[in-house]
PDB file of N, CA, C and O in Angstrom:
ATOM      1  N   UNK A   1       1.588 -11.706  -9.966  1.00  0.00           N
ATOM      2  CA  UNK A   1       1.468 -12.817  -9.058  1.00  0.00           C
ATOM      3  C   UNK A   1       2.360 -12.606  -7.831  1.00  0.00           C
ATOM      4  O   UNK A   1       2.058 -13.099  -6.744  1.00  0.00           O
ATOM      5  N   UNK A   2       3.554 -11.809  -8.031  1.00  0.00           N
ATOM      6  CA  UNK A   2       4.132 -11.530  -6.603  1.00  0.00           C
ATOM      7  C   UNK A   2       3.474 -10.685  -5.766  1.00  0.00           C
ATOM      8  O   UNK A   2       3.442 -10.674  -4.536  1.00  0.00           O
ATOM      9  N   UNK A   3       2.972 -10.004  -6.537  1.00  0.00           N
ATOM     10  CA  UNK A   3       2.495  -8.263  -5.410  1.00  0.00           C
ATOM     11  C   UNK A   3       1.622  -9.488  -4.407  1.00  0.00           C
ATOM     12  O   UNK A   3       1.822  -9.484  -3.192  1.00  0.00           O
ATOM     13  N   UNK A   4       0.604 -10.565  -5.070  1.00  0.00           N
ATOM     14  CA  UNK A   4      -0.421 -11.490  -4.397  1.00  0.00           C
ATOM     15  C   UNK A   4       0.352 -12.106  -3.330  1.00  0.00           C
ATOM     16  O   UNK A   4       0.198 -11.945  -2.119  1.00  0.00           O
ATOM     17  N   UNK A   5       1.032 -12.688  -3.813  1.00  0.00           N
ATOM     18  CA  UNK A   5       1.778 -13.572  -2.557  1.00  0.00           C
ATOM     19  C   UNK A   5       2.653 -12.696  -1.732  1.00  0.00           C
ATOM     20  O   UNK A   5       2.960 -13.122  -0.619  1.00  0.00           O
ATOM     21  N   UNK A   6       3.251 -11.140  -2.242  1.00  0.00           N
ATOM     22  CA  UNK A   6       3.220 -10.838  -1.065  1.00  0.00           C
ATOM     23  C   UNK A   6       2.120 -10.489   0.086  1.00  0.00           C
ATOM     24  O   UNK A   6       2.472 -10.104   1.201  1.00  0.00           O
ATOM     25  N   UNK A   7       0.952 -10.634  -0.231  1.00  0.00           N
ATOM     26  CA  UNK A   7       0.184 -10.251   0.747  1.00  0.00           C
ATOM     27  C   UNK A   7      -0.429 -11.439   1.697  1.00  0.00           C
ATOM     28  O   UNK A   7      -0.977 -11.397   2.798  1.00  0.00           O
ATOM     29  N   UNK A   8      -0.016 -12.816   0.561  1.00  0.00           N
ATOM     30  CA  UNK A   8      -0.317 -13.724   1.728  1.00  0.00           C
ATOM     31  C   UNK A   8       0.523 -13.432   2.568  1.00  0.00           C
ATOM     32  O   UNK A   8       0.043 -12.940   3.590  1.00  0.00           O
ATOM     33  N   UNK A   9       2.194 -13.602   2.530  1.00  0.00           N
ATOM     34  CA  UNK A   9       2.750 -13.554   3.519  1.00  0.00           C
ATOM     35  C   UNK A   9       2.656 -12.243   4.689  1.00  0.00           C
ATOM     36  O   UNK A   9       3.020 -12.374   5.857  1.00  0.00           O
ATOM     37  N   UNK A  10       2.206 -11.230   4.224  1.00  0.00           N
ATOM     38  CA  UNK A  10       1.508 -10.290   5.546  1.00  0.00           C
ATOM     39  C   UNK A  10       1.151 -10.738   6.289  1.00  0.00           C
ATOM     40  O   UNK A  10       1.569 -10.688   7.446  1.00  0.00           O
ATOM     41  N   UNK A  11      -0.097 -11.564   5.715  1.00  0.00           N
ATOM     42  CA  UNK A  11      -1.369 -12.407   6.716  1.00  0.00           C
ATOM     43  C   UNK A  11      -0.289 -13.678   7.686  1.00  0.00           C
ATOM     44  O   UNK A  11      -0.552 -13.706   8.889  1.00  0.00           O
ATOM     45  N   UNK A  12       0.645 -14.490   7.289  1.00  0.00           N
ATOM     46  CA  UNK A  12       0.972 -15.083   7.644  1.00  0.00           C
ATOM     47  C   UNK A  12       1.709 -14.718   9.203  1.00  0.00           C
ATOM     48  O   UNK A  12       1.365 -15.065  10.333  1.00  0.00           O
ATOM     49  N   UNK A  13       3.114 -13.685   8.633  1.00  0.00           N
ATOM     50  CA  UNK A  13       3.931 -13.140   9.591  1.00  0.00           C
ATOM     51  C   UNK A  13       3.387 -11.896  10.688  1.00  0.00           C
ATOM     52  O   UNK A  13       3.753 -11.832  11.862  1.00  0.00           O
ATOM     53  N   UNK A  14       2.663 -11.168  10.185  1.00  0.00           N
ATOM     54  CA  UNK A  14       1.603  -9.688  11.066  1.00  0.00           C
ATOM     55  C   UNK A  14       2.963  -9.196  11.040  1.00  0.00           C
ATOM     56  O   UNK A  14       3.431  -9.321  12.172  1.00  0.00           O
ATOM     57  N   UNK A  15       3.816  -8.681  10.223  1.00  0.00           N
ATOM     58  CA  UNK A  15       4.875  -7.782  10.743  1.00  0.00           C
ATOM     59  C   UNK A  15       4.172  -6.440  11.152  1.00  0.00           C
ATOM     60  O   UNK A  15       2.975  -6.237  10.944  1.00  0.00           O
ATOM     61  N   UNK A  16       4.992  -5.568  11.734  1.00  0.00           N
ATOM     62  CA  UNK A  16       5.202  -4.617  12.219  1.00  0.00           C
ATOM     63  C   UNK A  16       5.101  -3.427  11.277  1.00  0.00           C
ATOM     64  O   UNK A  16       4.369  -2.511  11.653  1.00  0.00           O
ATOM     65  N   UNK A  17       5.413  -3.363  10.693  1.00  0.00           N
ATOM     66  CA  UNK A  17       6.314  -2.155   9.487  1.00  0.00           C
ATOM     67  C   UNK A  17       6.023  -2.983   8.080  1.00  0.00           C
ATOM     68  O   UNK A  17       6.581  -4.077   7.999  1.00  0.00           O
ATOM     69  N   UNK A  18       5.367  -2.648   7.191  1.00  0.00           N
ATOM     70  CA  UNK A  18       5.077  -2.841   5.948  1.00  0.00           C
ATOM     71  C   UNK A  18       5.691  -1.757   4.973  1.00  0.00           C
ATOM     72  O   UNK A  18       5.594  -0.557   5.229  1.00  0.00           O
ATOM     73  N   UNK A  19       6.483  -2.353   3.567  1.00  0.00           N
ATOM     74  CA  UNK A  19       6.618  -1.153   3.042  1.00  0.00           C
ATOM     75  C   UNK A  19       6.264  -1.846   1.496  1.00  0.00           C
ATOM     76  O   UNK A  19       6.484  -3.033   1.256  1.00  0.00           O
ATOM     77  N   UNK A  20       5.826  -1.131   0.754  1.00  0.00           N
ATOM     78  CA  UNK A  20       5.257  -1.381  -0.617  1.00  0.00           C
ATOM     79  C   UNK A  20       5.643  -0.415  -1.214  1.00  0.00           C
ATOM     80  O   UNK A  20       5.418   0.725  -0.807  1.00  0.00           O
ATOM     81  N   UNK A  21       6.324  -0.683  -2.337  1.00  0.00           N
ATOM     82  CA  UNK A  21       6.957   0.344  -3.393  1.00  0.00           C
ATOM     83  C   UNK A  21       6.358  -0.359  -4.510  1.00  0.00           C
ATOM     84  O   UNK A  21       6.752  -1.458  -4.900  1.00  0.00           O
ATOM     85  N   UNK A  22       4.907   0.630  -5.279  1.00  0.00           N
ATOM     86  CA  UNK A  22       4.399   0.653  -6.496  1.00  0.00           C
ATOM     87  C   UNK A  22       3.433  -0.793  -5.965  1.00  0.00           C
ATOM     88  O   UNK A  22       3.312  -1.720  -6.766  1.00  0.00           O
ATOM     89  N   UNK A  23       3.067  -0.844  -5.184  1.00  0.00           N
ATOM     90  CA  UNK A  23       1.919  -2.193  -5.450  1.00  0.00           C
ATOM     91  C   UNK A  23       1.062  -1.998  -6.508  1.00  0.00           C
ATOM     92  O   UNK A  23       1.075  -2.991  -7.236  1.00  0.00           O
ATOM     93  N   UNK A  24       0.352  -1.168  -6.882  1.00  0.00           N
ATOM     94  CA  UNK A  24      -0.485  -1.774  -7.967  1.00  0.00           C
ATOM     95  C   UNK A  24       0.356  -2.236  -9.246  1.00  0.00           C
ATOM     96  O   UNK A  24      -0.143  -3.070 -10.001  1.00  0.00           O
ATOM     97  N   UNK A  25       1.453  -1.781  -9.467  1.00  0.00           N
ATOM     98  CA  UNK A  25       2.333  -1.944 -10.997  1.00  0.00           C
ATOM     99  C   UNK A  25       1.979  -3.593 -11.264  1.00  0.00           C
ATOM    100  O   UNK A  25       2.287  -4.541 -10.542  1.00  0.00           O
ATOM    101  N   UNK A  26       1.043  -3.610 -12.862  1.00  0.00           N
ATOM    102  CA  UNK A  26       1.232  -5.250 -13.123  1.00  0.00           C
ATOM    103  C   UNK A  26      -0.336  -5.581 -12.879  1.00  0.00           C
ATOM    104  O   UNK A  26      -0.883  -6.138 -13.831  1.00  0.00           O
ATOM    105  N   UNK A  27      -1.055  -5.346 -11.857  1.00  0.00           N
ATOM    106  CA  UNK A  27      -2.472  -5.369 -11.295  1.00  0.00           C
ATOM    107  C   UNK A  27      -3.425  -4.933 -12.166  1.00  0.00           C
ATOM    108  O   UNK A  27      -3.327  -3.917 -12.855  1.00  0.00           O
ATOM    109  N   UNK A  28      -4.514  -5.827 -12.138  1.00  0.00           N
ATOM    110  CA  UNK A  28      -5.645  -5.739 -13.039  1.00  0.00           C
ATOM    111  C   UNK A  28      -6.206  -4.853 -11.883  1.00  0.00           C
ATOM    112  O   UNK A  28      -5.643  -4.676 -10.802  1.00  0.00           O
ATOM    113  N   UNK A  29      -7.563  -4.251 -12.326  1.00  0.00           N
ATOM    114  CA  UNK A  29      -8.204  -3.373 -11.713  1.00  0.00           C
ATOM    115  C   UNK A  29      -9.326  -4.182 -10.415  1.00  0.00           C
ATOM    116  O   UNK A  29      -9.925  -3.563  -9.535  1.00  0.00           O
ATOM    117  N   UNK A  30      -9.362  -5.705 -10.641  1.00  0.00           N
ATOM    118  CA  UNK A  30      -9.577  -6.340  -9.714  1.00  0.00           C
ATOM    119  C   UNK A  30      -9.116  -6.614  -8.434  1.00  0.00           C
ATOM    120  O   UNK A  30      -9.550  -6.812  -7.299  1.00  0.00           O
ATOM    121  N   UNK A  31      -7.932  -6.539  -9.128  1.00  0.00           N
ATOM    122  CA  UNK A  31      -6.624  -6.867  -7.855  1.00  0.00           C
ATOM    123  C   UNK A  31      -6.370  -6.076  -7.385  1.00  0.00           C
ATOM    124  O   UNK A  31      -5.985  -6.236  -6.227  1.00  0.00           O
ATOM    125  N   UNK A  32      -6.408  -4.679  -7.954  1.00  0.00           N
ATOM    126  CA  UNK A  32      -5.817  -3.096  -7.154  1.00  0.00           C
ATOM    127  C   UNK A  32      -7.185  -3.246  -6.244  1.00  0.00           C
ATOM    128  O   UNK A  32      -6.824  -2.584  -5.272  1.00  0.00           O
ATOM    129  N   UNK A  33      -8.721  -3.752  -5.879  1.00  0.00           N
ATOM    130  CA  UNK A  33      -9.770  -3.023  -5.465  1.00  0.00           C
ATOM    131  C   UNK A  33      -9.399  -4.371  -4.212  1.00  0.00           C
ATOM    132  O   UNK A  33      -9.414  -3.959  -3.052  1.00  0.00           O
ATOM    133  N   UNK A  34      -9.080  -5.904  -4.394  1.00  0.00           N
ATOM    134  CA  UNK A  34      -8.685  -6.214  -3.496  1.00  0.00           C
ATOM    135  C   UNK A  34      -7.794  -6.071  -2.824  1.00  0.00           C
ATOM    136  O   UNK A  34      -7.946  -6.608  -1.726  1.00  0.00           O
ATOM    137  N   UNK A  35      -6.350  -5.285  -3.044  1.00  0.00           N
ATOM    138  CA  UNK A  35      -5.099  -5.294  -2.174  1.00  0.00           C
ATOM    139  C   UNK A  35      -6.174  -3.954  -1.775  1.00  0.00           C
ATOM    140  O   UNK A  35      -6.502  -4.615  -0.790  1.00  0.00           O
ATOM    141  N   UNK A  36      -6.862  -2.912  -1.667  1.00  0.00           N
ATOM    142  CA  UNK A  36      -7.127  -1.518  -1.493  1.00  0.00           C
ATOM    143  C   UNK A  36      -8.379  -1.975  -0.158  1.00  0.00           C
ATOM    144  O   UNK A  36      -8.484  -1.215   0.805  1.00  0.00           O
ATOM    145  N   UNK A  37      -9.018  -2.905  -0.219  1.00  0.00           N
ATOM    146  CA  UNK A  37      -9.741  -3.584   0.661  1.00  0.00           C
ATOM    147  C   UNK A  37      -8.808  -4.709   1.840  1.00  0.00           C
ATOM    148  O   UNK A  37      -9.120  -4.623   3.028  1.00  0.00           O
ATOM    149  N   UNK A  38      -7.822  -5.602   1.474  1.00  0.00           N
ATOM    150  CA  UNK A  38      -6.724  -5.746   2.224  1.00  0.00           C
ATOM    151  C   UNK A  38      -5.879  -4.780   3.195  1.00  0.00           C
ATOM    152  O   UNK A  38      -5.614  -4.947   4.385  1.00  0.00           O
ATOM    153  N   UNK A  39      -5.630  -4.015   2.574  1.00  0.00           N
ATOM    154  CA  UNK A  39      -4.905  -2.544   3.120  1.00  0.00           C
ATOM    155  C   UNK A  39      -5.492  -2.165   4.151  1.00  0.00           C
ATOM    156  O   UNK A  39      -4.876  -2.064   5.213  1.00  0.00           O
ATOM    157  N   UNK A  40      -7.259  -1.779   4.005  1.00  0.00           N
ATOM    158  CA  UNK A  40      -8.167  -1.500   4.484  1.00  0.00           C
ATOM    159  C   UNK A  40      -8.426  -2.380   5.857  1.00  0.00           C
ATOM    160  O   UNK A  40      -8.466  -1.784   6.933  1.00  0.00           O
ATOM    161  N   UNK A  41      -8.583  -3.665   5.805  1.00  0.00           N
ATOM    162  CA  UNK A  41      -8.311  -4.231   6.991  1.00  0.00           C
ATOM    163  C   UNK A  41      -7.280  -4.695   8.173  1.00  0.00           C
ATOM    164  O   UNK A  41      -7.354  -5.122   9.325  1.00  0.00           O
ATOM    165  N   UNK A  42      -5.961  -4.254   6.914  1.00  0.00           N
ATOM    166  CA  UNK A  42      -4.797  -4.525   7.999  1.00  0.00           C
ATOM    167  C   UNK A  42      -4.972  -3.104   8.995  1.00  0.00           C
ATOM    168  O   UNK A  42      -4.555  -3.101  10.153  1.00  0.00           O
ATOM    169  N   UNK A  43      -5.421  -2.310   8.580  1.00  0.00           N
ATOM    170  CA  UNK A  43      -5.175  -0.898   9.598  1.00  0.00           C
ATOM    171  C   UNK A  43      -5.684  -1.060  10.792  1.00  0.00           C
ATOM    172  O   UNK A  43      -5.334  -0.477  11.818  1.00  0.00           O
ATOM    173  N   UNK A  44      -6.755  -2.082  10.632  1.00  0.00           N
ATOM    174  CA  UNK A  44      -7.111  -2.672  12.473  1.00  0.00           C
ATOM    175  C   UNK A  44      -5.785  -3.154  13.009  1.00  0.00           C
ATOM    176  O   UNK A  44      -5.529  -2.431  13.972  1.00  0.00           O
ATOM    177  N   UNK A  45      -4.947  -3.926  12.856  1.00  0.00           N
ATOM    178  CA  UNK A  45      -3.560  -4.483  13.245  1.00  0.00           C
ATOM    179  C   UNK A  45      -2.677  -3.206  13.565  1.00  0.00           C
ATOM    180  O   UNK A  45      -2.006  -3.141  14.596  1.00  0.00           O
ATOM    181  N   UNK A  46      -2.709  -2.422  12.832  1.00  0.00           N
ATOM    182  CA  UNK A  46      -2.437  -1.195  12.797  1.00  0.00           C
ATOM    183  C   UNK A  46      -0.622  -1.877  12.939  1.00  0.00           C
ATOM    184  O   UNK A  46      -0.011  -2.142  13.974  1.00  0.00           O
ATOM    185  N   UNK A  47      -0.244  -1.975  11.782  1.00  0.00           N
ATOM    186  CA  UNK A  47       1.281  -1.850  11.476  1.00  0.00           C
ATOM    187  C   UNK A  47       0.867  -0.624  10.711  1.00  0.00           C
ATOM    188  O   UNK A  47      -0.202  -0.207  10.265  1.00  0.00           O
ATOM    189  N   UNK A  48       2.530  -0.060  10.732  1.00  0.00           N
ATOM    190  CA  UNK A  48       3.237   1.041  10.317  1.00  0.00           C
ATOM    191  C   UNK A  48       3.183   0.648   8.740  1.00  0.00           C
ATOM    192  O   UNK A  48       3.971  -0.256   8.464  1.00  0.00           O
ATOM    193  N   UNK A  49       2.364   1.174   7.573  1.00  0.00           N
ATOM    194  CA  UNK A  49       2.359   0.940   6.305  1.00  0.00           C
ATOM    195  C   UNK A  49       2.911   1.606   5.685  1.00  0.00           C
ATOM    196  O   UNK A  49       2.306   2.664   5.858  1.00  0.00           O
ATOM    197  N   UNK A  50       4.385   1.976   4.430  1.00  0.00           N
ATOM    198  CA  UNK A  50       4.636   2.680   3.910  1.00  0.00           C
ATOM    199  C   UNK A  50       4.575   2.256   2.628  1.00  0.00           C
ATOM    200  O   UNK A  50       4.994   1.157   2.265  1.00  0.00           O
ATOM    201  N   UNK A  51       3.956   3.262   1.745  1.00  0.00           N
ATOM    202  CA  UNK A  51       3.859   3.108   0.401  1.00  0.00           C
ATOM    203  C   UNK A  51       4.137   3.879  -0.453  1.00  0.00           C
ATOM    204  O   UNK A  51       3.543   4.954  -0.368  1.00  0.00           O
ATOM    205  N   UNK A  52       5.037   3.730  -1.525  1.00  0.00           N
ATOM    206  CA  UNK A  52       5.720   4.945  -2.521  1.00  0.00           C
ATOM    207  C   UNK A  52       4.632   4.237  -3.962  1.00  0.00           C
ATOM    208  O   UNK A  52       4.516   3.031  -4.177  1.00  0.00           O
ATOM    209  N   UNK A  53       3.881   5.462  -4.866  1.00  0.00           N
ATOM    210  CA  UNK A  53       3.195   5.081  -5.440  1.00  0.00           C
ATOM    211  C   UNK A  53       3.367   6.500  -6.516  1.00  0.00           C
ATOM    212  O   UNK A  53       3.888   7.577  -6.224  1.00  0.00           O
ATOM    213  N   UNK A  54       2.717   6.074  -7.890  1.00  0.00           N
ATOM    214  CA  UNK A  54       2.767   7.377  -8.696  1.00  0.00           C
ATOM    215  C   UNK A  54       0.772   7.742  -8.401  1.00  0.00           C
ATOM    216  O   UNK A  54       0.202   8.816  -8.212  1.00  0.00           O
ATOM    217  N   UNK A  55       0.100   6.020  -8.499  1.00  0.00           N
ATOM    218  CA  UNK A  55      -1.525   6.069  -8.557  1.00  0.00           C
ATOM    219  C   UNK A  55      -1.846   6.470  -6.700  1.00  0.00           C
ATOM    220  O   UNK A  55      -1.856   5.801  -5.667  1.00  0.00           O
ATOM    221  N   UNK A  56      -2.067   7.875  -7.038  1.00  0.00           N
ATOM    222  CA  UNK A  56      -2.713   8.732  -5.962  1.00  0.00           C
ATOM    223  C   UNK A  56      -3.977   8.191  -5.731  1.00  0.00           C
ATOM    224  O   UNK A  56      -4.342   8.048  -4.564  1.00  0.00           O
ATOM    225  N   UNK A  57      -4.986   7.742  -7.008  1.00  0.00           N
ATOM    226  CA  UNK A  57      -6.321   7.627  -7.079  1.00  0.00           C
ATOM    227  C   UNK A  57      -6.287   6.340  -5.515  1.00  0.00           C
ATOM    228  O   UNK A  57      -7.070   6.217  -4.573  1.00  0.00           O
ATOM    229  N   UNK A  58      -5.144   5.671  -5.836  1.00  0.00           N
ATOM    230  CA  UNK A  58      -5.195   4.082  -5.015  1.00  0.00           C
ATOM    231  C   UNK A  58      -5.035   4.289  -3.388  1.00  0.00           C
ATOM    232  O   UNK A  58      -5.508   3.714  -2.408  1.00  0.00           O
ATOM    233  N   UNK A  59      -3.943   5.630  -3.628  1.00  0.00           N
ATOM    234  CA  UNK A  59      -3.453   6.207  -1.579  1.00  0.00           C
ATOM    235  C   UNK A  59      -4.792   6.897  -1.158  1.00  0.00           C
ATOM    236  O   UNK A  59      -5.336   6.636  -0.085  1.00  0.00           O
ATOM    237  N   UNK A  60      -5.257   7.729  -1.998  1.00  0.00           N
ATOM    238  CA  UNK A  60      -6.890   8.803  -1.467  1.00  0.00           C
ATOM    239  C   UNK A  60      -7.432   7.770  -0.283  1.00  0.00           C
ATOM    240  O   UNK A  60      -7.427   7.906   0.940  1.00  0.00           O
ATOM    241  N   UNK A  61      -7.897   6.698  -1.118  1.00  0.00           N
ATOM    242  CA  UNK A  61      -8.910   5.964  -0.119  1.00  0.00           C
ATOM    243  C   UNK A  61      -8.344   5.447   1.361  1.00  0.00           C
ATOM    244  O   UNK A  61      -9.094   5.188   2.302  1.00  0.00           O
ATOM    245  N   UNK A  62      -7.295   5.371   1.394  1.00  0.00           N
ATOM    246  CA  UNK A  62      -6.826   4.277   2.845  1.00  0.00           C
ATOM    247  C   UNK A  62      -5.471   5.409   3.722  1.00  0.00           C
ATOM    248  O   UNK A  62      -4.934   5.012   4.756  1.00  0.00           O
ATOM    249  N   UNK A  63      -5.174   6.533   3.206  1.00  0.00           N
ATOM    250  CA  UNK A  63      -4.101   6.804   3.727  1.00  0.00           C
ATOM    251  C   UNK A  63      -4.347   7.744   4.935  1.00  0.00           C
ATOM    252  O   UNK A  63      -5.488   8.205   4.968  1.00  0.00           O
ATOM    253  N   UNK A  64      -3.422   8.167   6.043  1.00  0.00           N
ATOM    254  CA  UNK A  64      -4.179   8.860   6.687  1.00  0.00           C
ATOM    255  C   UNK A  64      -3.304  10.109   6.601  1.00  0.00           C
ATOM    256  O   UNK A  64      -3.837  11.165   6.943  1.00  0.00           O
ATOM    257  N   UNK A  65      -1.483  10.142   6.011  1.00  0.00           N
ATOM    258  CA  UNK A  65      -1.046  11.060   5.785  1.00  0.00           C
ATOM    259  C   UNK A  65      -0.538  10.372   4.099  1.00  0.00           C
ATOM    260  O   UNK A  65      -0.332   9.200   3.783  1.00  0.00           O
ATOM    261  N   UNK A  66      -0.460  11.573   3.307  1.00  0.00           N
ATOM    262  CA  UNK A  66       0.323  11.363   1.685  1.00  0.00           C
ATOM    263  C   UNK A  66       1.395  12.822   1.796  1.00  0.00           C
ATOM    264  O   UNK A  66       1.123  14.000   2.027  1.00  0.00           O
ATOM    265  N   UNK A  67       2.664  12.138   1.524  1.00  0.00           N
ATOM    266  CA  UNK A  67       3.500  12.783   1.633  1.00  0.00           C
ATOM    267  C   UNK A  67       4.178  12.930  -0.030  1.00  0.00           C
ATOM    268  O   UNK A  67       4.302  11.930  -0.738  1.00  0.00           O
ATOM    269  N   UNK A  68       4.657  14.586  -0.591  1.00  0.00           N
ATOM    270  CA  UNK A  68       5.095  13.943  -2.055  1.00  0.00           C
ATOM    271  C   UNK A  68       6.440  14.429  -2.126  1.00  0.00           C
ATOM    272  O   UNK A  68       6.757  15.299  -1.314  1.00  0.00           O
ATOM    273  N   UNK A  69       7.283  14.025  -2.950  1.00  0.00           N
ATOM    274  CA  UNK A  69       8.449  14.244  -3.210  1.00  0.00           C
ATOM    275  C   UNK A  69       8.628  15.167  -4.657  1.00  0.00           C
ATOM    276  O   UNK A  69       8.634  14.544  -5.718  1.00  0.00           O
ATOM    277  N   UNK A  70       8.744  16.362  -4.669  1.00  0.00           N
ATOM    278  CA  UNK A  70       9.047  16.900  -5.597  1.00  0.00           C
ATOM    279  C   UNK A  70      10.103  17.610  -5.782  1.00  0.00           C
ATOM    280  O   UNK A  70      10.254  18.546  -4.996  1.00  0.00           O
ATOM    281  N   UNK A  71      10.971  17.435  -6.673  1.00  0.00           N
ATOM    282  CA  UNK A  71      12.373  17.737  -7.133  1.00  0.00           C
ATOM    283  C   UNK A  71      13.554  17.612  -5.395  1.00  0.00           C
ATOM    284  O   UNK A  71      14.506  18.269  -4.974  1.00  0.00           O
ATOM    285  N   UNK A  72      12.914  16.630  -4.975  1.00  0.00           N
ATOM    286  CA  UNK A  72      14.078  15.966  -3.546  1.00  0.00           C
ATOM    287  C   UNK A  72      13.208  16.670  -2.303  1.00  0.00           C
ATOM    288  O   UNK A  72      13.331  16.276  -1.143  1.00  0.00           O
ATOM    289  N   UNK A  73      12.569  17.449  -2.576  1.00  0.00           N
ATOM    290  CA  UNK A  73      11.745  17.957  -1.229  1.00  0.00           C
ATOM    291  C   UNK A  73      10.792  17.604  -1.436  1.00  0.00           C
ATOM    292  O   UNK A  73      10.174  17.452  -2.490  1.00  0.00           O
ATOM    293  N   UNK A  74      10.388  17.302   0.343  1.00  0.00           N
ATOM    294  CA  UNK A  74       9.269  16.863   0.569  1.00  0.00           C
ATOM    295  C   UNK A  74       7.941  18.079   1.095  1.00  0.00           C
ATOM    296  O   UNK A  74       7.952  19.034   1.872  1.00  0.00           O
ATOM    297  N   UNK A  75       6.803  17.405   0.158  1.00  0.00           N
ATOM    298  CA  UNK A  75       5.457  18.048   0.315  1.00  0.00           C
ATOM    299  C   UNK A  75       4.716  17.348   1.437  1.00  0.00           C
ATOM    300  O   UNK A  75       5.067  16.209   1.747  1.00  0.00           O
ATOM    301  N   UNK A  76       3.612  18.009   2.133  1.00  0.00           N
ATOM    302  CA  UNK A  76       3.083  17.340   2.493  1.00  0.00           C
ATOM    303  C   UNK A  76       1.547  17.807   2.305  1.00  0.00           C
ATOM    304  O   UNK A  76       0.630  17.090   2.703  1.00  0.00           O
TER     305      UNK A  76
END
């Protein structure tokens, strides 16, 4: 129920810079296809979105760079 209400408040404020660490964690598979369709329309607004995630399957669709961290270095 938080990951939800954080996304009302997106809609509310339009910040600038978004950062989400693990949004789907907790999410039914309903809710991951609406925040993934949300996501999807904030990119018209075009804030700066950062997201640290383990579910790759969820970044594929919306990301335009995926960056990974393995053993402290970064992949890209």
């Amino acid at each position: 129920m938080r990951q939800k209400l954080s996304l009302c408040f997106i809609d509310i404020i339009h910040p600038e810079l978004i950062i989400m660490d693990e949004p789907t964690i907790g999410l039914d598979i309903i809710s991951i296809d609406y925040l993934r369709e949300h996501i999807t329309k904030l990119e018209r607004k075009r804030p700066l979105l950062l997201i640290t995630t383990h579910d790759m399957a969820f970044c594929q669709g919306i990301a335009d760079n995926i960056y990974i961290l393995n053993n402290g270095k970064l992949r890209s």
